[in-house]
C-alpha positions in Angstrom: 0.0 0.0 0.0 2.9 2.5 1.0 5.3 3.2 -1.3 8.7 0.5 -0.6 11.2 4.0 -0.2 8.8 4.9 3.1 8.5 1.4 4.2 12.4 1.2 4.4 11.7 4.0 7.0 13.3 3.7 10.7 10.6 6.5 12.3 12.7 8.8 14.2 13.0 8.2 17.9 13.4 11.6 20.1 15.6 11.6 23.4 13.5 9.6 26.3 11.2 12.3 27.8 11.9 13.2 31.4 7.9 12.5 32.4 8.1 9.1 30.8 11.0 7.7 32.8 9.5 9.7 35.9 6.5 7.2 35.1 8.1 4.3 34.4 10.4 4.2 37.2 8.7 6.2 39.4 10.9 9.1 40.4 10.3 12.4 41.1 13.4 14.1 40.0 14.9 13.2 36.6 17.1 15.2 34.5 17.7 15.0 30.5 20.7 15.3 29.0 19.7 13.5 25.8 18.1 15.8 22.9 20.8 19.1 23.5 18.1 21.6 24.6 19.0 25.1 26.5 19.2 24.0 30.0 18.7 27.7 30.5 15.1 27.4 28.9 13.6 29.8 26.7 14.1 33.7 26.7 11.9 35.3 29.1 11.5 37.9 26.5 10.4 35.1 24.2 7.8 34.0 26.7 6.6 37.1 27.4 5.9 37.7 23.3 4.7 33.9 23.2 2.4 34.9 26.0 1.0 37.9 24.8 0.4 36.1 21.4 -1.9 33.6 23.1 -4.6 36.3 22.3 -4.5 35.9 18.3 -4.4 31.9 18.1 -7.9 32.3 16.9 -6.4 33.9 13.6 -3.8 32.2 11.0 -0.3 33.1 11.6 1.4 35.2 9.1 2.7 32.9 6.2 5.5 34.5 5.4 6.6 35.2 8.7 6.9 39.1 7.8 8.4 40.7 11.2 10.8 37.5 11.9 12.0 37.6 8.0 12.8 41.3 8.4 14.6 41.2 12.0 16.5 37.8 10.3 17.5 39.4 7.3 18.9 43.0 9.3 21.2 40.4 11.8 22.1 38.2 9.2 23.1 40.9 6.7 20.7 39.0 3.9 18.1 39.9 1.5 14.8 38.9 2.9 13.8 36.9 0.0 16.9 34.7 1.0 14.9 33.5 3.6 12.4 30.5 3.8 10.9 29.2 7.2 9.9 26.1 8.7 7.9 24.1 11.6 11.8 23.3 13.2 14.7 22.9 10.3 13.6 19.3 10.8 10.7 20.2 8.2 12.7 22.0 5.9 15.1 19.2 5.4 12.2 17.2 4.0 11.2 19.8 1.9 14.6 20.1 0.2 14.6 16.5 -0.5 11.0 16.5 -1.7 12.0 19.3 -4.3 15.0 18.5 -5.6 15.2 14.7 -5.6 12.9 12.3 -7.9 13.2 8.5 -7.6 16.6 7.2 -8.4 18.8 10.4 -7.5 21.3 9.9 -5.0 21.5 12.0 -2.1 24.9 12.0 0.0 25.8 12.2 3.6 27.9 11.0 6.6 27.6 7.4 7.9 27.3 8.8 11.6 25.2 11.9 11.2 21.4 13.2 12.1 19.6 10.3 11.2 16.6 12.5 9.7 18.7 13.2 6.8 18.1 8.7 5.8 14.2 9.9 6.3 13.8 13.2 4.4 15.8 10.8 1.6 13.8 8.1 1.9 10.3 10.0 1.4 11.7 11.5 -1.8 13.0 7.9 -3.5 16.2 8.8 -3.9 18.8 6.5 -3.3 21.5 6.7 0.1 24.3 6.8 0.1 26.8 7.1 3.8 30.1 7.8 3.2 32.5 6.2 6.8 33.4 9.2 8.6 37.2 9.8 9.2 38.3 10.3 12.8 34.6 10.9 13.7 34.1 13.8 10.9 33.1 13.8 7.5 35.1 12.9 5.1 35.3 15.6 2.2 37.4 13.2 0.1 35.2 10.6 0.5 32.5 12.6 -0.2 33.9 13.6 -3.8 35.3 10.3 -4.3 31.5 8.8 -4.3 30.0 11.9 -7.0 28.2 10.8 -9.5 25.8 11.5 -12.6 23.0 10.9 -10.2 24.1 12.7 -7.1 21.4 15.2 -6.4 21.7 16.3 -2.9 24.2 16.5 -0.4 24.1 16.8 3.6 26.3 18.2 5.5 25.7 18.8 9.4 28.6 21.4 10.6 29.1 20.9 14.0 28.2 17.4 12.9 25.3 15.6 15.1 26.1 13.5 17.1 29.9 13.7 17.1 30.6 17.4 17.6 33.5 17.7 14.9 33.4 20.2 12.2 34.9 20.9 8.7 37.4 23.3 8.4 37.3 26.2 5.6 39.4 24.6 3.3 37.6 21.3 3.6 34.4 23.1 2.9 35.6 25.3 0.1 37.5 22.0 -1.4 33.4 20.4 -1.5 32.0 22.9 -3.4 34.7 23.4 -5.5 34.0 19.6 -6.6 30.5 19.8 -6.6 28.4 19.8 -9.7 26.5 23.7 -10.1 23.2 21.3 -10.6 24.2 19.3 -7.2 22.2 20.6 -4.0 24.5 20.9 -0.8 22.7 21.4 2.4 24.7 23.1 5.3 22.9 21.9 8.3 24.3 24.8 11.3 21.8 24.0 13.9 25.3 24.6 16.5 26.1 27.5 14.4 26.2 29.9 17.5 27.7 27.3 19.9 31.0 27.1 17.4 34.3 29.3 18.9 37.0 27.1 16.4 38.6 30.2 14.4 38.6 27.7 11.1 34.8 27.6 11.0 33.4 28.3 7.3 30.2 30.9 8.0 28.1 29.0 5.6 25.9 32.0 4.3 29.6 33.7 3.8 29.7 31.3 1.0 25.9 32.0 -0.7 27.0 34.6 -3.4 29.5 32.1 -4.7 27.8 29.8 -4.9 23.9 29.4 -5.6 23.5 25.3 -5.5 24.6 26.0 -1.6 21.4 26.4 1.2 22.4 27.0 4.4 19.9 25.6 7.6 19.8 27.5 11.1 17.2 26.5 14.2 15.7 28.6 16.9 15.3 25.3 19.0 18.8 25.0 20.1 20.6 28.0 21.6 17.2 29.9 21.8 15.8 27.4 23.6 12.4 27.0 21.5 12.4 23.4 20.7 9.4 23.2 21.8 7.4 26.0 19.9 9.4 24.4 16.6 11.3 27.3 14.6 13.8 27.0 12.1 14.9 28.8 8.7 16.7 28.6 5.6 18.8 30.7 3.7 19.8 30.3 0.2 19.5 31.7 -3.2 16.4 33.5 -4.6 15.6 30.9 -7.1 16.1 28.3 -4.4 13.9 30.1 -2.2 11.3 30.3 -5.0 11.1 26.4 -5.6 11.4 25.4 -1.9 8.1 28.6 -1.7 6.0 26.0 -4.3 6.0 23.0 -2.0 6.2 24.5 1.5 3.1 24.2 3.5 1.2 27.3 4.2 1.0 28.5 8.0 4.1 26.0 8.8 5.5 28.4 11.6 3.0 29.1 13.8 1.9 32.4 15.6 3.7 31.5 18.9 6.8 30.4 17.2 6.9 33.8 15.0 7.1 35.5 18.5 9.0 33.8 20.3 11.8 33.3 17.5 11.6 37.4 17.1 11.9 38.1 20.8 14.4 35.5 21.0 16.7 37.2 18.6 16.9 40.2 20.1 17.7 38.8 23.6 21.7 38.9 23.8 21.8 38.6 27.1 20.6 35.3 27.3 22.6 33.9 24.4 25.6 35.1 26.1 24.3 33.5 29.3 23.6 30.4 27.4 27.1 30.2 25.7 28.6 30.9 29.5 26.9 28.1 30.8 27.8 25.7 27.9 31.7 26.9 27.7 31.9 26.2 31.7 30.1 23.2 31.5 32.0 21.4 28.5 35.4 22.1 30.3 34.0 20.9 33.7 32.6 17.9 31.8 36.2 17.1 30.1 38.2 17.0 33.1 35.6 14.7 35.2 35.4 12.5 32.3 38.9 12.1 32.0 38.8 11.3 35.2 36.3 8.5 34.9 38.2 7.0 31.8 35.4 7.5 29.6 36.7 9.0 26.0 34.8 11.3 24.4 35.3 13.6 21.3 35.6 17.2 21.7 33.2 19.2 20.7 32.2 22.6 19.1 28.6 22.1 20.1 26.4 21.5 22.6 26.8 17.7 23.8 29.9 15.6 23.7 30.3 12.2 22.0 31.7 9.9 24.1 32.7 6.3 24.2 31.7 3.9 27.1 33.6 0.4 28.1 30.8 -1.1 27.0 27.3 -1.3 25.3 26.1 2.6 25.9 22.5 1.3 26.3 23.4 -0.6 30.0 24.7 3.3 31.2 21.2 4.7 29.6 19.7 2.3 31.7 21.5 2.3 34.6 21.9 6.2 34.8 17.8 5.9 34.0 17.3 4.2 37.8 19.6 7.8 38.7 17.2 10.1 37.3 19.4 10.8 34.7 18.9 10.8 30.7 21.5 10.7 27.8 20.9 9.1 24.5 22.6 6.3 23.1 24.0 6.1 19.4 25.2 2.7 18.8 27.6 0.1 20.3 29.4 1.4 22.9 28.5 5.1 21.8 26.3 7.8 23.6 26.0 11.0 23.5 25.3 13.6 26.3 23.8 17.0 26.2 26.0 19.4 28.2 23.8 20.7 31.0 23.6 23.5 33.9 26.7 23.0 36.3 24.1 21.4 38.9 22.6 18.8 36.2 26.5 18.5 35.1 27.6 17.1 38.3 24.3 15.1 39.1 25.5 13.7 35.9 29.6 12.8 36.8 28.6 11.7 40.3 25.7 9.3 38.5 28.5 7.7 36.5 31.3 7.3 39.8 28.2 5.2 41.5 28.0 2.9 38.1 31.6 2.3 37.4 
């Protein structure tokens, strides 16, 4: 009945919800680690727009996200018609692939990367294809090793999810430089504003050059509005106008429009948010050296680390703890840097299993 591309589907499977174990294991206090949300929370500037908002849910939200698109464009030094929204970039990755890729075309990304990448490929028809990572990044050459007449669309997640690593300038620049002009590459930043390495490559620095190139950003990571589901794209105009033909009308909704806007204009809580993550990653390093666990470092939000043995007995075990991480395979896991209190509920969880 379904077509055999979506029955090949693994459906995605979030980081375990903090209410769920509470009820499961009965426990009262439980902390997630697992799905590399703000452990700040939201903006209270974006709650107080979110709140005042409330009034209008009895009217359609603004399509083309008018305000946000204008505030966007000013900070991001674009045109606005550069811009495209969506319910979380989650959605927009789907709507690239359902735009660009017909049955047969191949569409390219990392063996160990956001798994929704498989999905939004899968829905489309086109054909996978995982390249092995190299030292737990992408491999570029690999990547231009496996081009072909039927590449279509490539994925590139920079910080990378879940390993943290990134691609350097010269790596990026040596991609597109290989890449086809009628060859989509998607720069997936959702850690853009977590990144401090100095040989980061900006990816909407590289949109005048060249126009195959769409870069993705999210409001549900450093803003700390997963919840309310915001994300956006920027890319050429005519890119813009063929993602504008397929993507669903009224996809960011009235909340997320005000919240995403407030958001933006709230420095003081990003640079609380990147205070709190640069203190906590260090903390996190040491103690974990300390415990023997290797991890890889990171230029994002969570570390990748690797456990003595399978990573699902520590998701269980540091379950019974009140404490959540998310497994990735094997012995891999990967845990969402937290406040300094959740960080050492987190270290002192681990001394009690080993």
């Amino acid at each position: 009945m379904a077509k055999k591309s979506v029955m090949q589907i693994k459906p995605y499977v979030p980081g375990k919800p903090a209410a769920v174990v509470q009820r499961e294991l009965g426990l009262k206090d439980v902390i997630k680690l697992a799905s590399n949300e703000n452990p700040l929370g939201p903006s209270k500037a974006a709650v107080k727009a979110m709140a005042k908002a409330l009034n209008t849910l009895n009217i359609y939200p603004e399509s083309g996200a008018f305000e946000l698109r204008k505030a966007l464009a000013k900070r991001l030094r674009v045109k606005p018609e550069t811009l495209f929204f969506g319910n979380g970039s989650n959605e927009l990755l789907q709507i690239i692939a359902e735009a660009f890729v017909s049955p047969g075309d191949e569409v390219m990304f990392s063996a160990v990367s956001f798994v929704v990448y498989s999905i939004a490929a899968n829905i489309a028809g086109g054909t996978i294809i995982q390249i092995p990572q190299d030292n737990f990044s992408h491999n570029i050459d690999g990547f231009i090793s496996r081009l072909s007449p039927k590449t279509k669309l490539i994925f590139i997640c920079n910080p990378n999810n879940p390993t943290g690593t990134i691609i350097s300038k010269a790596e990026f620049e040596k991609l597109m430089q290989a890449v086809p002009k009628n060859v989509i590459v998607v720069l997936d930043e959702a850690y853009f504003e977590y990144v401090d390495a100095k040989d980061f490559p900006d990816g909407i620095k590289y949109l005048s050059k060249y126009p195959n190139l769409i870069v993705l950003r999210t409001f549900s990571k450093i803003y700390g509005l997963a919840g309310v589901r915001a994300g956006y794209g920027i890319a050429d105009a005519d890119i813009v106008s063929i993602i504008e033909r397929i993507r669903p009308p009224f996809n960011i909704n009235s909340l997320a429009q005000a919240g995403a806007l407030a958001a933006l204009g709230d420095k003081a809580h990003l640079s609380a948010t990147l205070k709190t993550n640069k203190e906590g990653r260090a903390y996190l390093y040491a103690e974990l050296k300390k415990l023997g666990i290797k991890f890889v470092p990171t230029q994002a939000n969570f570390i990748f680390v690797m456990f003595d043995k399978n990573a699902r007995i520590y998701f269980e075990e540091l379950q019974k703890k009140g404490v959540i991480i998310r497994t990735v395979f094997d012995n891999f896991g990967r845990i969402t840097i937290g406040t300094m209190k959740e960080n050492k509920r987190l270290i002192k969880a681990l001394n009690d299993i080993k």
